[in-house]
N, C-alpha and C positions, 0 to 999 in steps of 0.2 A: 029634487027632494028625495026620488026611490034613491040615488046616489048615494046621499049621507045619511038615511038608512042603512043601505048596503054596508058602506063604513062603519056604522057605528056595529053592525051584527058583526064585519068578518073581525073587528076589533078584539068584542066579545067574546065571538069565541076562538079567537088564539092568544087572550090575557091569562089562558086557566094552561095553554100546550107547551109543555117544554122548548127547549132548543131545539133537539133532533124531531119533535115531531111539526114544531112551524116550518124545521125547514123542508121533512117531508111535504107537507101540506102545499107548501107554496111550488115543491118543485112538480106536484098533483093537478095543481090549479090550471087551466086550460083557458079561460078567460084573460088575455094580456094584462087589460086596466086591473083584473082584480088581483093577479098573481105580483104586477110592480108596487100594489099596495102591503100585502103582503113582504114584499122584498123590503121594503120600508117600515112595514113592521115589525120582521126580523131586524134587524140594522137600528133601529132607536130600541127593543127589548137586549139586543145581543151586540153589544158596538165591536165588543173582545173576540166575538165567537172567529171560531179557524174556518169557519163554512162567510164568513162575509164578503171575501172577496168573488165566492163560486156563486154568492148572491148576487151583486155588482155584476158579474157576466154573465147570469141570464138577465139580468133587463139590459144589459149594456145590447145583448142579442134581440130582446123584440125591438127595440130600436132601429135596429141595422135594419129588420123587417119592415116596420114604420118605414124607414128612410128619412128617419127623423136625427140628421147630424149632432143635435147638439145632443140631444139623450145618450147616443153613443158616445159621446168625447164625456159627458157629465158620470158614467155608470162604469166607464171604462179610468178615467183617472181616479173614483171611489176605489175601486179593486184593486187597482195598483197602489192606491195607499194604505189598503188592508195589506194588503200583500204582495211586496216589491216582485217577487218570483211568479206571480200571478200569468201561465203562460200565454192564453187565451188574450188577456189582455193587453197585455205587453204587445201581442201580435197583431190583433187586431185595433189596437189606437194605432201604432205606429203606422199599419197600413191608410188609417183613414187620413190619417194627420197628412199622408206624402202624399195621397192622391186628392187631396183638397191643395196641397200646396203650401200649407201654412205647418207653423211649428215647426218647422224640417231640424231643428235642432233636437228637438223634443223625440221628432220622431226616428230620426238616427239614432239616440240614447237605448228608445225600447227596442229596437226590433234587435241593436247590440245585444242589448240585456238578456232578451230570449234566447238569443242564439246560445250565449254564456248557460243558460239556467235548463237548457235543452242538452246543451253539451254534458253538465253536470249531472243532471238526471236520466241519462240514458240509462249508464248502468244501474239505477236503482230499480226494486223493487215497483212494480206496477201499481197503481192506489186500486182500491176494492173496486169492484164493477168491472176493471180492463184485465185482459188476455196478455200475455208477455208481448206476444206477437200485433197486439191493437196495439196497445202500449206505445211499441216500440215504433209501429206506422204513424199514430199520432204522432207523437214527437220528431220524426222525421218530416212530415208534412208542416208541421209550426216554423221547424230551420229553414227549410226551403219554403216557407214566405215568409219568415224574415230577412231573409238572405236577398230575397227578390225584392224587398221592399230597400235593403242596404244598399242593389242597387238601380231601383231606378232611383232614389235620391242623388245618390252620385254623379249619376245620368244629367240629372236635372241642375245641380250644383254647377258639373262642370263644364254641359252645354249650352245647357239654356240661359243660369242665372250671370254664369263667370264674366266678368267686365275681358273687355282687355288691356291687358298693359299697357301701360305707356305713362307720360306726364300725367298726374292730376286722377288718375285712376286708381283705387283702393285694390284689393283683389282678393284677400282671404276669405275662408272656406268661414267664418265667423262674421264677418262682413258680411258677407251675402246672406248668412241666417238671417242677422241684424236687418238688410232691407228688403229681403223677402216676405219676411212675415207682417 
């Protein structure tokens, strides 16, 4: 019951706060349950907003903390369909996705992808909050675990999953997604 209380007050009052100030609020919020509420009610008031995917990856993040898998794969694929270029997430689904062993399709696509959207944004300008020099260690640090994630799948594809040749044995890198997952 205090619960949907709780709900129904933090509802009320972020029905009256703009965009930048819910999402201040919810990035304020220090309670996990009450800040992924929050995230959720940014995201149904603001579906368009360019901050939805930064929302998607902090709860895709207390999740990781949980160690709660499917919250991170559920918060992590939201972000990425707010926004393909999403670095954070891209990096961190693809990591989850390989080291659970499933999706390895999926997960080869993102941790590419970063690589690609790392590469592209080096030379740009740093977004507000980062240092040239953060900036540029962030994004060096995303490549190099997505690059690490590029290759223990490969690892995995070519040692662990790969048949071997011969009569009656399939062997492509597409085939083994197909029975791995």
């Amino acid at each position: 019951m205090l619960m949907c209380i709780l709900f129904a007050v933090l509802l009320v009052q972020s029905a009256d706060q703009t965009e930048p100030e819910l999402f201040n609020r919810l990035l304020k919020e220090q309670d996990q349950t009450n800040k992924i509420r929050l995230i959720e009610d940014f995201s149904e008031k603001y579906p368009r907003s360019i901050l939805l995917d930064e929302a998607f990856t902090l709860a895709m993040s207390i999740f990781v903390e949980r160690g709660d898998t499917a919250g991170v794969l559920a918060y992590g694929e939201r972000a990425i369909r707010a926004n393909s270029d999403a670095i954070d997430a891209l990096v961190n689904l693809s990591r989850q996705y390989a080291v659970e062993g499933r999706n390895l399709k999926r997960a080869l696509e993102y941790a590419r992808r970063a690589i690609e959207v790392v590469g592209r944004d080096m030379n740009k300008a740093p977004p507000s909050g980062y240092r040239v020099a953060e900036w540029k260690r962030y994004l060096e640090e995303m490549k190099a675990t997505a690059e690490g994630t590029v290759k223990y799948i490969e690892m995995m594809t070519n040692t662990v999953l790969r048949p071997k040749k011969g009569p009656g044995r399939g062997g492509d890198l597409n085939d083994i997604f197909v029975r791995h997952q």
